[in-house]
C-alpha positions as CSV (number, residue, x, y, z in Angstrom):
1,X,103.2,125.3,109.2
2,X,105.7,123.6,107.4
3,X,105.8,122.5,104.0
4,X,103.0,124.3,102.0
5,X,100.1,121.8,100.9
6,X,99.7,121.4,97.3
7,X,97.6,118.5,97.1
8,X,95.1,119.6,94.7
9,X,95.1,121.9,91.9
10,X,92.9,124.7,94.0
11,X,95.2,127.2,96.0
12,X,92.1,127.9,97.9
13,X,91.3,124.3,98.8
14,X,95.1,123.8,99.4
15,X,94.7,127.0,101.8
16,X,91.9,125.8,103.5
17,X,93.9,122.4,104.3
18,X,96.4,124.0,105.7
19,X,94.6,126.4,107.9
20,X,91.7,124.8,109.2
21,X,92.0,121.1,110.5
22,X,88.7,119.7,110.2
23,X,89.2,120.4,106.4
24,X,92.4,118.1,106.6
25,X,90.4,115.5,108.5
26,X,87.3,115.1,106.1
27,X,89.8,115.3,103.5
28,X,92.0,112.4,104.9
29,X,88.5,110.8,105.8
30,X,87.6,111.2,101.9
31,X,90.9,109.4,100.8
32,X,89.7,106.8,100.2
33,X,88.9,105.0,96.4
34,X,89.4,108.7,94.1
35,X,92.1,110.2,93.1
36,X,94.0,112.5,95.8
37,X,93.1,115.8,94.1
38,X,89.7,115.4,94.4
39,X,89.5,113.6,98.0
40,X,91.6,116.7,99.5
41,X,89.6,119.4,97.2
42,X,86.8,117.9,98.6
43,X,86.7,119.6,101.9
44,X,86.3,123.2,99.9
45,X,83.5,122.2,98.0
46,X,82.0,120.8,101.1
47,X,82.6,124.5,102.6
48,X,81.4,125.9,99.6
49,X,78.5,123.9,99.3
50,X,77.1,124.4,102.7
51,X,78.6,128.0,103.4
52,X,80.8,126.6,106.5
53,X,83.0,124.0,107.7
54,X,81.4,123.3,111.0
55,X,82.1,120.8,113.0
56,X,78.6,121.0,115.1
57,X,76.8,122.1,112.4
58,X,77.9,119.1,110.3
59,X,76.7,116.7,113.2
60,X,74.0,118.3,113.9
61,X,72.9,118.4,109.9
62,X,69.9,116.2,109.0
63,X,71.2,113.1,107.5
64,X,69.3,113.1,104.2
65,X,70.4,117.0,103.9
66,X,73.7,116.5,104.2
67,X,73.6,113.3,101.9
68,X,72.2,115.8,99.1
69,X,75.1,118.0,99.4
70,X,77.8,115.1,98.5
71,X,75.1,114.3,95.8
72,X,75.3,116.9,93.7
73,X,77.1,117.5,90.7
74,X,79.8,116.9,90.6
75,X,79.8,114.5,93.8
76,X,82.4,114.7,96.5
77,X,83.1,111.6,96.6
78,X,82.5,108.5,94.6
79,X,80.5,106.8,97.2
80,X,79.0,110.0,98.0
81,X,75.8,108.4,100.7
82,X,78.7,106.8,102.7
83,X,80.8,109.6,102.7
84,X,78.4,112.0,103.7
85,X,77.6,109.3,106.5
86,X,81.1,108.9,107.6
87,X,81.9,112.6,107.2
88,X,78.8,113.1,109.9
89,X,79.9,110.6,112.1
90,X,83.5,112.1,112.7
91,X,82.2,115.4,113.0
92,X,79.8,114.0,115.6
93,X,82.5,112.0,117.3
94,X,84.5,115.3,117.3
95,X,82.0,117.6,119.1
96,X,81.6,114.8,121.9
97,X,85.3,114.3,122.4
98,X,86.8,118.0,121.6
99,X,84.0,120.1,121.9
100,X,83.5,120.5,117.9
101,X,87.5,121.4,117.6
102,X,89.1,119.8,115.1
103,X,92.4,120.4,116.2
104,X,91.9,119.4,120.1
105,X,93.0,115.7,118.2
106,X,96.4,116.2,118.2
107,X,96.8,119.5,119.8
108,X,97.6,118.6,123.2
109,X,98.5,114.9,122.9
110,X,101.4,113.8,125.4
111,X,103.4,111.7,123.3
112,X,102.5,109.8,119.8
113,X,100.8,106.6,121.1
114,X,98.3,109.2,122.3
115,X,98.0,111.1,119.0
116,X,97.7,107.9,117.4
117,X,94.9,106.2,119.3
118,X,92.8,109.7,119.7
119,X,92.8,109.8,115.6
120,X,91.8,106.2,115.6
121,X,89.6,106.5,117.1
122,X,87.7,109.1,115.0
123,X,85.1,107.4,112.3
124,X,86.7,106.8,108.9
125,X,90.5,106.0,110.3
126,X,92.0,103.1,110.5
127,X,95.4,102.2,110.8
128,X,96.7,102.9,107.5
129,X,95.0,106.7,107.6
130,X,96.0,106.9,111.1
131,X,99.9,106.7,110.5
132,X,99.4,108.6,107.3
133,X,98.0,111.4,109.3
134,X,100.5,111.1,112.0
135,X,103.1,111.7,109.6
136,X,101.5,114.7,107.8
137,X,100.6,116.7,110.9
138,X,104.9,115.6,112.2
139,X,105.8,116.6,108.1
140,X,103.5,119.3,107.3
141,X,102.6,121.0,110.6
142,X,105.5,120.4,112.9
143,X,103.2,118.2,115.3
144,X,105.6,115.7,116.7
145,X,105.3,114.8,120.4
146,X,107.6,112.2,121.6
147,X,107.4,108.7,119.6
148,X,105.5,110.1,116.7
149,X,108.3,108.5,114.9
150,X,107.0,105.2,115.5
151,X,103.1,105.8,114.9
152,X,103.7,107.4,111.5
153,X,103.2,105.9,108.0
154,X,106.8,104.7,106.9
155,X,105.9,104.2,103.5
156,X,105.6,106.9,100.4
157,X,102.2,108.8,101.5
158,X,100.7,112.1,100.6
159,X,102.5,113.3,103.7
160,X,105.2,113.7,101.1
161,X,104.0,115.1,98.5
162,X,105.5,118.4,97.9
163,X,104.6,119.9,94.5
C-alpha cells in the first residue's frame, strides 16, 4: 500500500478501500454524478447494509433485493436503481472472469494494455474510469506493470488526492 486513502470522511470506509478491492471498484463504479465522499463511502454502507462485500453473493442477489438496499435512506447513490444494476453486473462480470476475486483484475496483468483492457471491460468503466483506476492502483497500491504509464489518467484525478 502506498499512499493512505482518505477519500471520504469515514476512516473505516477509507480502510475498507484500501484493503479490500471490490470495495475500490464499486466505489470507482459509483463515481459517477455525486460528490467523491459519498461515491467512495459508498462501498461501506453497501457492506454495512448487506453484512458483506461479496462478490458472488452480490451477483447472485435478487435484483429487486439488491435495488432496495441502494434505496434506502440515505441512498447510495443518486441514481440508486442504476447503480444497484450496474453494481450487480460488475460483480457478475467478476465471478465469470476471476472467480468472484476482485483483485484477479489487475493482480497478475502482464503489462498495462492488459490491466487496462481487463478493467474495461468490467460493467460501469469506460475510458475515463479506466485510466483513473489505472493510475490509483500504479499511485495508491504500487500496481504498475510495464506501460501503465501510458494507460493511466494524466489529468488531476482522485488518484491524487492525498488528504
Amino acid at each position: 500500500m502506498g499512499v493512505p486513502i482518505v477519500w471520504t470522511q469515514d476512516p473505516a470506509a477509507n480502510k475498507l478501500l484500501e484493503t479490500d478491492p471490490l470495495a475500490l471498484l464499486i466505489g470507482m463504479v459509483l463515481d459517477q454524478q455525486v460528490k467523491m465522499e459519498k461515491a467512495f463511502g459508498g462501498p461501506y454502507e453497501l457492506k454495512q447494509r448487506l453484512g458483506h462485500l461479496d462478490a458472488r453473493q452480490i451477483a447472485s442477489m435478487d435484483p429487486e433485493g439488491l435495488d432496495k438496499v441502494f434505496r434506502e435512506r440515505p441512498a447510495l447513490h443518486r441514481f440508486p436503481g442504476s447503480m444497484a444494476r450496474r453494481v450487480q453486473a460488475m460483480c457478475a462480470a467478476l465471478v465469470a472472469d476471476y472467480g468472484g476475486d476482485a483483485g484477479s483484475v489487475w493482480r497478475d496483468a502482464k503489462d498495462g494494455a492488459e490491466l487496462a483492457a481487463r478493467i474495461k471491460k468490467l460493467p460501469g468503466f469506460g475510458d475515463m474510469k479506466t485510466k483513473i483506476l489505472v493510475a490509483i492502483l500504479a499511485k495508491k497500491f504500487g500496481v504498475r506493470p510495464p506501460g501503465w504509464e501510458k494507460q493511466a489518467a494524466t489529468w488531476h484525478s482522485v488518484a491524487d488526492v492525498d488528504s
